[in-house]
C-alpha positions as CSV (number, residue, x, y, z in Angstrom):
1,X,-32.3,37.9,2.3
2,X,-33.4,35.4,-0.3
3,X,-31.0,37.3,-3.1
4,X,-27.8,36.4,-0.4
5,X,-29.5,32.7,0.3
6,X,-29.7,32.1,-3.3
7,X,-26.0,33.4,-4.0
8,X,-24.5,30.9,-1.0
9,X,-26.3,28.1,-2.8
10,X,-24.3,28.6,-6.0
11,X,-20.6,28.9,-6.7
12,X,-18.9,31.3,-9.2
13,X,-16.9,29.2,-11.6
14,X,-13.2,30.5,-11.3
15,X,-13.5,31.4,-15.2
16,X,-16.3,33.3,-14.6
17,X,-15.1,35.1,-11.7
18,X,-12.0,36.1,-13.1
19,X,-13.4,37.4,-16.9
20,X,-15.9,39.8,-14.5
21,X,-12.9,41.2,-12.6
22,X,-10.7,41.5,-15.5
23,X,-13.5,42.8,-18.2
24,X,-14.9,45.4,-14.9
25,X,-11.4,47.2,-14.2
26,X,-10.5,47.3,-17.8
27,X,-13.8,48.9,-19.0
28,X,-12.7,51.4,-16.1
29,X,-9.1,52.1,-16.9
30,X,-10.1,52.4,-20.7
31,X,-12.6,55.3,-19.7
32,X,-9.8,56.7,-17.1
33,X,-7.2,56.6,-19.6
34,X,-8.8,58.2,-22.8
35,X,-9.5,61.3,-20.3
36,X,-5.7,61.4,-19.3
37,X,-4.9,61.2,-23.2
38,X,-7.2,63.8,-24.1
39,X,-5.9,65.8,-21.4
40,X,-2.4,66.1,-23.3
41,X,-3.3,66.1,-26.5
42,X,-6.8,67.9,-26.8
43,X,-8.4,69.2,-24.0
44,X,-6.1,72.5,-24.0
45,X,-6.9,73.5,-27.2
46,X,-10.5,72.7,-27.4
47,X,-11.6,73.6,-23.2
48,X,-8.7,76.5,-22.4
49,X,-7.9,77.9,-25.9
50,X,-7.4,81.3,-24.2
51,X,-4.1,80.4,-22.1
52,X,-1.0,80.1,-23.8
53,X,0.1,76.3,-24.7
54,X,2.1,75.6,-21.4
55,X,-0.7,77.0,-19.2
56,X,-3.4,75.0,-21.3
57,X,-1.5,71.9,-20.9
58,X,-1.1,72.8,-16.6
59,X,-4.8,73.9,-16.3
60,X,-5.9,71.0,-18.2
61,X,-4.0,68.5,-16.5
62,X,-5.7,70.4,-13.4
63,X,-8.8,68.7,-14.2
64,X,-7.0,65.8,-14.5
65,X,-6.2,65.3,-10.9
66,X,-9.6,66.1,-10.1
67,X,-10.2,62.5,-10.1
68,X,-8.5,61.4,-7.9
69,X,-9.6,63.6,-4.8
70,X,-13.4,62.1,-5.7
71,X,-11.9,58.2,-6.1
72,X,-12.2,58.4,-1.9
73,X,-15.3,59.7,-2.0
74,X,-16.2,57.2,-4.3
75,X,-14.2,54.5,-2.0
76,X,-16.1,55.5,1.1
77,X,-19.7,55.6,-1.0
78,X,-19.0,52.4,-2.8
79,X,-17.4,50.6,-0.4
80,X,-20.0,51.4,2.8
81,X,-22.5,49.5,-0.2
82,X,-19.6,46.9,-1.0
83,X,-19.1,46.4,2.7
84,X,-23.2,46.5,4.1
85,X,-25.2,44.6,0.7
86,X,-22.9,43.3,-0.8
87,X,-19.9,43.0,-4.0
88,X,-21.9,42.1,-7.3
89,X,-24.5,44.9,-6.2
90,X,-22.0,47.6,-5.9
91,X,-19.7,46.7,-8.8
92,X,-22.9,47.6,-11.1
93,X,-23.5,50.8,-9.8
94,X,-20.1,51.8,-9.9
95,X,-19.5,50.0,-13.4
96,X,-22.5,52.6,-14.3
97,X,-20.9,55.5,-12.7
98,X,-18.0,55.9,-14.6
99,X,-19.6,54.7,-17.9
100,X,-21.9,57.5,-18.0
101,X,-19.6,60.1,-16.9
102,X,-17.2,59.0,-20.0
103,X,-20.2,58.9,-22.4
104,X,-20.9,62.2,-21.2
105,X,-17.7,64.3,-22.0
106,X,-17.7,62.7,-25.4
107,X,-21.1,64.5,-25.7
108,X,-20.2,67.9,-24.2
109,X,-19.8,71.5,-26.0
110,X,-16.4,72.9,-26.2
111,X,-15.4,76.4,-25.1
112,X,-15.6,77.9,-28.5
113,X,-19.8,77.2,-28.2
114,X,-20.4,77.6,-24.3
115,X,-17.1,79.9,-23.1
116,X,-16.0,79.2,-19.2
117,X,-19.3,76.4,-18.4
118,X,-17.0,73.9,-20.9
119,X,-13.9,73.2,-18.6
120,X,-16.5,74.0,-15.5
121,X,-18.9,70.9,-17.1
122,X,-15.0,68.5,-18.1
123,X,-14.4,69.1,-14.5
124,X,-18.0,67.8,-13.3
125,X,-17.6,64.9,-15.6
126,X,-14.1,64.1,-14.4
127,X,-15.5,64.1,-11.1
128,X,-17.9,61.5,-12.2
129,X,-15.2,59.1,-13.6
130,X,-13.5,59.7,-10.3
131,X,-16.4,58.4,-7.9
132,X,-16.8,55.4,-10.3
133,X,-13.1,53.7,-10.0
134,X,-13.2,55.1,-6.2
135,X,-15.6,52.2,-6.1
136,X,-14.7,50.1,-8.9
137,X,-11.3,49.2,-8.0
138,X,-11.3,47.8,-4.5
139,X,-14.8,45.6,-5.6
140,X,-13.0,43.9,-8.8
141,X,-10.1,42.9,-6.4
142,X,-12.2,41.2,-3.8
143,X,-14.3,39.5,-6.2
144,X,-10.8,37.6,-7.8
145,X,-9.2,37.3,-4.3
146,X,-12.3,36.3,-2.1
147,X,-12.8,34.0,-4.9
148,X,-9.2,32.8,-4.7
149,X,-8.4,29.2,-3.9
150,X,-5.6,28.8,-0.8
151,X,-2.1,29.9,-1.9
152,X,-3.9,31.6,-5.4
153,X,-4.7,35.2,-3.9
154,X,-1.8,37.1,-5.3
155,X,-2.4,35.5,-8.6
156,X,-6.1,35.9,-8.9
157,X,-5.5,39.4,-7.6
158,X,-3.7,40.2,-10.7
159,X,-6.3,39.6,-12.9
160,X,-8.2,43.3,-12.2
161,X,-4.6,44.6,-12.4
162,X,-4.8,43.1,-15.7
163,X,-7.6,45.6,-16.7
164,X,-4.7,48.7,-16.3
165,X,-2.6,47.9,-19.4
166,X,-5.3,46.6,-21.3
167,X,-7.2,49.5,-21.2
168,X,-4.0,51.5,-21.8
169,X,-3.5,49.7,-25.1
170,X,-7.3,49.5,-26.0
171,X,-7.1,53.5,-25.4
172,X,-4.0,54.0,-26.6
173,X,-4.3,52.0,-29.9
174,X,-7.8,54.1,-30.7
175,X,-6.4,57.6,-30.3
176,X,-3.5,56.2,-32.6
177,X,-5.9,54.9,-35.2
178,X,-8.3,57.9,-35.7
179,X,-5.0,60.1,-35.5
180,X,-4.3,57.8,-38.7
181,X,-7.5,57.8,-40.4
182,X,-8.6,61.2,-40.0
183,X,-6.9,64.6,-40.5
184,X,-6.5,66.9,-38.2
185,X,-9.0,68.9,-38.3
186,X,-11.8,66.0,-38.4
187,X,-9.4,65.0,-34.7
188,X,-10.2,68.2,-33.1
189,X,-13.7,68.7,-34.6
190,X,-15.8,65.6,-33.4
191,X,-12.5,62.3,-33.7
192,X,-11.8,63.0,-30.2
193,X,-15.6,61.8,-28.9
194,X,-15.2,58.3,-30.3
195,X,-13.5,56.7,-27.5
196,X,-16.0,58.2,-25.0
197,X,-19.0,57.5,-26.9
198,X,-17.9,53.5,-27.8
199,X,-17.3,53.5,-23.9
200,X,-21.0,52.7,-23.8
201,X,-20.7,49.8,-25.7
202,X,-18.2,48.5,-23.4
203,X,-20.5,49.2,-20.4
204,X,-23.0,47.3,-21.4
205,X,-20.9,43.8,-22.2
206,X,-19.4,44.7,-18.6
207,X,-22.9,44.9,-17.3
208,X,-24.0,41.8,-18.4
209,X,-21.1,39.9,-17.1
210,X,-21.3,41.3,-13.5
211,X,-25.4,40.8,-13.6
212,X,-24.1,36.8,-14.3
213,X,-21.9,36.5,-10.6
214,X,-22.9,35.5,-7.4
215,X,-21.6,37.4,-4.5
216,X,-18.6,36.0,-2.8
217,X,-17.8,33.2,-0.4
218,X,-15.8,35.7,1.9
219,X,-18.4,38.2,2.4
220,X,-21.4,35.6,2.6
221,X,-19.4,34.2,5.8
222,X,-19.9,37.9,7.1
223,X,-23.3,37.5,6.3
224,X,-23.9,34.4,7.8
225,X,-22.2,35.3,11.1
226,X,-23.5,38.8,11.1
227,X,-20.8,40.6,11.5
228,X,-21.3,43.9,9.3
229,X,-20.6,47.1,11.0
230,X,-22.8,50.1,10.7
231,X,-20.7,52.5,9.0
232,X,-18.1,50.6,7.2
233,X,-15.6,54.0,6.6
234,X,-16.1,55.3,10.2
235,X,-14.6,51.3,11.6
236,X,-11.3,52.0,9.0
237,X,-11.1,55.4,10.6
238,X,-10.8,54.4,14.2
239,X,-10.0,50.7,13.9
240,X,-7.8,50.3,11.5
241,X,-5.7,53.7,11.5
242,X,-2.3,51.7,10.5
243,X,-2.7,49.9,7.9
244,X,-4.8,52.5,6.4
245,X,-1.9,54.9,7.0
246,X,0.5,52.5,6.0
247,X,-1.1,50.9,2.7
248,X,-1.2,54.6,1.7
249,X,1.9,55.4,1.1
250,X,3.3,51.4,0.2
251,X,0.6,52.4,-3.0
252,X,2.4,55.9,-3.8
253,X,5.3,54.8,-5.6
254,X,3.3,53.4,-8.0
255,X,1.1,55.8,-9.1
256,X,3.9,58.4,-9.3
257,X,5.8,55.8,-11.8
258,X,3.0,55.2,-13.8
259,X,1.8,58.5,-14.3
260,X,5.1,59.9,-14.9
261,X,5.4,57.2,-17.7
262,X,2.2,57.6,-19.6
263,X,0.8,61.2,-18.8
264,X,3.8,62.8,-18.2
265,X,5.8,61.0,-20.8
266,X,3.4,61.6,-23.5
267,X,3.4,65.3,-22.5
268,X,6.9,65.9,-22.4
269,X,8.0,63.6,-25.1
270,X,5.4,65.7,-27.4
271,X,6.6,69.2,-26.5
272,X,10.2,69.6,-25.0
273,X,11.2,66.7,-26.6
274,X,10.4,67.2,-30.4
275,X,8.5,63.8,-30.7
276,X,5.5,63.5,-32.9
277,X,2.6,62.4,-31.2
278,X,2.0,59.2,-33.6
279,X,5.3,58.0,-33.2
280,X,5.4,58.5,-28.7
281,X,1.7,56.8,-29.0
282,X,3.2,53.7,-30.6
283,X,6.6,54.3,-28.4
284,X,3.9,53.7,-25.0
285,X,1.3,50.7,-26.7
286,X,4.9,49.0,-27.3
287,X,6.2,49.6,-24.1
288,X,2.9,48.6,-22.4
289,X,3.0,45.4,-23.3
290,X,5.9,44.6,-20.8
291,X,3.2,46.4,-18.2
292,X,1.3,43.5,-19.4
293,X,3.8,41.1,-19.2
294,X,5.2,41.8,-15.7
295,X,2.0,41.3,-14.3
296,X,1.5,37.4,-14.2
297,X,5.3,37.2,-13.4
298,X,4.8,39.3,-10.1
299,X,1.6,37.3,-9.1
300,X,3.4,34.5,-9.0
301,X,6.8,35.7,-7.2
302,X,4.0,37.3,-4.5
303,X,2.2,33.8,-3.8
304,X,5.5,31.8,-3.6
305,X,7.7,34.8,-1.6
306,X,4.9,36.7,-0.2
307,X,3.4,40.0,-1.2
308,X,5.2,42.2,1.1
309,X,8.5,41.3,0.2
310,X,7.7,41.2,-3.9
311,X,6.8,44.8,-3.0
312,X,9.7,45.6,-1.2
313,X,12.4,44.4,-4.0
314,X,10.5,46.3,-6.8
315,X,10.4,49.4,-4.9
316,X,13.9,49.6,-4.2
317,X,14.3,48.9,-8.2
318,X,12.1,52.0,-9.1
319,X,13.9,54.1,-6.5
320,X,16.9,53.0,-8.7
321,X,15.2,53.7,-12.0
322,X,14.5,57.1,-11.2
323,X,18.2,58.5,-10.8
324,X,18.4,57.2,-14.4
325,X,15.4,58.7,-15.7
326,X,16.8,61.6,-17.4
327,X,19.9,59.9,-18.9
328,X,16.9,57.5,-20.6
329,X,14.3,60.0,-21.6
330,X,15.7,62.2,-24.1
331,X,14.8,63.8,-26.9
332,X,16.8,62.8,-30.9
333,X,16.8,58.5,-30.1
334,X,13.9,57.1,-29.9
335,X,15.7,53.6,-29.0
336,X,16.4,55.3,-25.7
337,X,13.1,56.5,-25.4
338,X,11.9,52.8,-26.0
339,X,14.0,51.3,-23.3
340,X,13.5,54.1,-21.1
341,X,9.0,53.5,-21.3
342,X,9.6,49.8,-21.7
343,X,11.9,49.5,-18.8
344,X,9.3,51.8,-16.3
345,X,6.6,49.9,-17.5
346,X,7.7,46.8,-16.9
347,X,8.9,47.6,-13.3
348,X,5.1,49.2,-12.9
349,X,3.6,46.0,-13.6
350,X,5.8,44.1,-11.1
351,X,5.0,46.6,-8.6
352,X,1.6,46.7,-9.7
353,X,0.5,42.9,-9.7
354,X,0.3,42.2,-5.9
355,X,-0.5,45.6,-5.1
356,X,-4.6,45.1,-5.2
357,X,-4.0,41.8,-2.6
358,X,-1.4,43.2,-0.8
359,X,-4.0,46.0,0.5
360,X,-6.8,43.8,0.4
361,X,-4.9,41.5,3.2
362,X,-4.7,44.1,5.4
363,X,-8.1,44.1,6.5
364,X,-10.7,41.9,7.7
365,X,-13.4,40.8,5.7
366,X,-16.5,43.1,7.1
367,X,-14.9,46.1,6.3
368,X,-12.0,45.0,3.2
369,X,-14.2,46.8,0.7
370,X,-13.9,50.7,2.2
371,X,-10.4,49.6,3.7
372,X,-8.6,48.9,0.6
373,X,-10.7,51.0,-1.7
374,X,-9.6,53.7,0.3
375,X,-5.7,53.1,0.8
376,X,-5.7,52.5,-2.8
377,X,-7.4,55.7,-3.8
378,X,-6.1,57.8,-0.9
379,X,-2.6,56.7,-2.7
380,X,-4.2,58.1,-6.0
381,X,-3.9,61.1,-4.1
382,X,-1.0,61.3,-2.7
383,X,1.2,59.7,-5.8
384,X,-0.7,60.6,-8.6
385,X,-3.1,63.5,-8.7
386,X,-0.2,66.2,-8.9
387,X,1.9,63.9,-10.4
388,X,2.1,64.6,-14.1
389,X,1.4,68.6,-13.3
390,X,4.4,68.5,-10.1
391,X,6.8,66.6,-12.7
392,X,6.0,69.1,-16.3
393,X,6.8,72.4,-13.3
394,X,9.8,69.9,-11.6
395,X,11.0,69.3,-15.7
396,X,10.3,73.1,-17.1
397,X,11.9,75.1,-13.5
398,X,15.2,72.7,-12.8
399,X,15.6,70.1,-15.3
400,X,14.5,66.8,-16.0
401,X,17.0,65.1,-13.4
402,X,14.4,66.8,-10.9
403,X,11.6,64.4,-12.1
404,X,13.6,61.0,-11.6
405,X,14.9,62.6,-8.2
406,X,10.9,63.1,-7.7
407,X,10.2,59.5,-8.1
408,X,13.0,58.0,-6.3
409,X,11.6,59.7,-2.9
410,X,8.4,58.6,-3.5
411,X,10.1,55.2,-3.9
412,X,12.1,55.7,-0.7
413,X,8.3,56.8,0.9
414,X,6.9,53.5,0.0
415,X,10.0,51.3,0.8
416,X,9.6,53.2,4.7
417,X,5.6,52.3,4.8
418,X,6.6,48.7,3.3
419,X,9.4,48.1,6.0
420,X,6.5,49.4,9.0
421,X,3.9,47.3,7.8
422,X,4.0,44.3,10.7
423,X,4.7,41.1,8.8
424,X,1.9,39.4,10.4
425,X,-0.5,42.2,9.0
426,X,-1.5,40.8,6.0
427,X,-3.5,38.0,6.5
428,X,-4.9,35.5,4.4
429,X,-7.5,37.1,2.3
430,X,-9.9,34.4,3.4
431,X,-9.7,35.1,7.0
432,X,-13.0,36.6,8.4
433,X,-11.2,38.9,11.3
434,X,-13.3,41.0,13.6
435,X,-13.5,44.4,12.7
């Protein structure tokens, strides 16, 4: 009690507020991505040496996807915690969660010391990083948007999103330098566990930001009023079937574009394609920063237009872009390559920036942590986990047209849930609805 009575008597300074969401999700995406890099470039020679290269690569990016059927686990853990105690609390443990689990793989025996317990201990690990964002995620976006003067939640909202192609760069950008500075066998020998290790350091600076926030006006209104529900998950379950439903698949588009641009990309543009992996890496850092870019710009077409129809426009642009996908992506011209990753990346950050608010709107305050934590995460699922393995069997089997034809339904999927979702269903996020 005197922890929440000494948070309403103080006010987080919008600066402050905004540098602990941004520094949280990037800390998170930094850890997610290095895994997802790994998984291309090392992880099938060093954890499944024994399968041929394209079997490596599948059973690799296996353990990939394992992530993202623990980020709802994660969602309903964190966000019961999130939703019941409170933001700043949760954000820690989570921020802990998936900093340890990243430290830990950088740390682990490969299969040439340990045999079959290597990929079985990767997959524990990626579990790990998987619980962490489950809870990470829908936490950073609360504490910008619940933060959020009137008519400022989309653009507050974008500052977590923020943390996605800063981390991709600040991932990206170290595999490319050690890739430079060391040879290839120093890589595979012990270059690959830098990034994991130096996660720690990055933990720790995140730490001591979060420890510096009070909790959030939103949520101390639920406090005041008592109006917390007893199990948090079980109220989106029965209550709150729709937008759960709905949220769902309006998030799937864009976790099939993005990981069909950055894990997919790197895989197929390193193998079929011919590309060395120096030159793709700095092909996607270049093309990230219109991921960057876009971000800002769809924050503030979603506060002046509305988040729903922002979301609605872009989608039916990525449904577009995917019937062009394998005119783009080919191998011998790297310009088209270029244009190809820079034009998907800039449509994922315009799909991308409202999307943390967008779900976040959809429910009411007492339970906004495990509602959109989970529609977020349950979209992991359903856009992403198979994503990169569904599009290297769609690319190898029938052609690469298969793989653009693969996004535009996804895109057609979300545009359907978009069109459903009742207009008056996203409230403001500083409404404090019964739940």
């Amino acid at each position: 009690m005197s922890t929440h009575a000494e948070s309403a008597g103080r006010i987080n300074s919008p600066s402050r507020v905004l540098f602990a969401s941004l520094i949280g999700t990037t800390i998170e995406f930094f850890d997610f991505y290095i895994y997802a890099t790994a998984a291309v470039l090392i992880f099938p020679k060093l954890f499944f040496p024994s399968s041929e290269p394209t079997a490596a690569t599948l059973q690799s990016l296996a353990t990939f996807a394992i992530a993202f059927f623990a980020r709802p686990i994660g969602s309903a853990v964190f966000g019961h915690y999130g939703d019941r105690i409170g933001r700043k609390a949760t954000l820690v443990a989570a921020l802990l969660t998936m900093g340890i689990s990243t430290v830990v793989i950088g740390l682990l025996p490969t299969y040439a010391s340990i045999g079959v317990m290597a990929p079985i201990l990767l997959a524990l690990c990626r579990f790990g990083q998987g619980l962490g964002l489950g809870g990470e995620w829908g936490g950073a976006v609360l504490l910008a948007t619940e933060n959020a003067p009137p008519g400022k939640s989309a653009w507050y909202g974008m500052f977590p999103q923020l943390g996605a192609p800063i981390g991709f760069l600040l991932s990206g950008g170290s595999f490319l330098v050690l890739s430079e500075v060391l040879t290839e066998e120093q890589f595979f020998a012990f270059g690959w566990r830098i990034p994991f290790l130096t996660s720690a350091l990055l933990v720790l600076m995140g730490l001591y930001v979060r420890l510096k926030i009070t909790e959030t006006p939103v949520f101390q209104k639920v406090l005041d009023k008592h109006e917390r529900v007893k199990v948090p998950a079980l109220t989106v379950l029965q209550s709150h079937t729709r937008p759960l439903v709905l949220g769902t698949v309006a998030a799937m588009a864009t976790f099939v574009l993005f990981y069909l641009m950055t894990v997919f990309a790197l895989s197929w543009g390193t193998s079929a394609l011919g590309y060395s992996r120096h030159d793709f890496l700095l092909v996607q850092l270049f093309s990230v920063l219109f991921f960057g870019l876009t971000i800002p710009l769809s924050a503030v077409i979603a506060d002046r237009r509305g988040r729903r129809k922002a979301m609605i426009l872009i989608t039916a642009a990525i449904a577009l872009f995917g019937l062009l996908l394998s005119t783009l992506f080919v191998g011998g011209s790297i310009a088209k390559v270029t244009l190809f990753m820079s034009l998907g990346l800039a449509l994922m950050g315009l799909t991308y920036g409202p999307l943390g608010t967008y779900l976040a709107e959809l429910f009411p305050a007492s339970v906004r942590y495990t509602g959109s934590s989970l529609t977020f995460n349950l979209g992991g699922i359903l856009g992403a986990s198979l994503a990169p393995y569904a599009a290297t069997w769609l690319a190898s089997n029938f052609g690469l047209q298969y793989v653009g034809y693969y996004l535009t339904v996804a895109s057609l999927l979300t545009l359907a849930a978009l069109l459903f979702t009742e207009r008056s269903a996203a409230d403001s996020i500083h409404a404090v609805r019964p739940a």
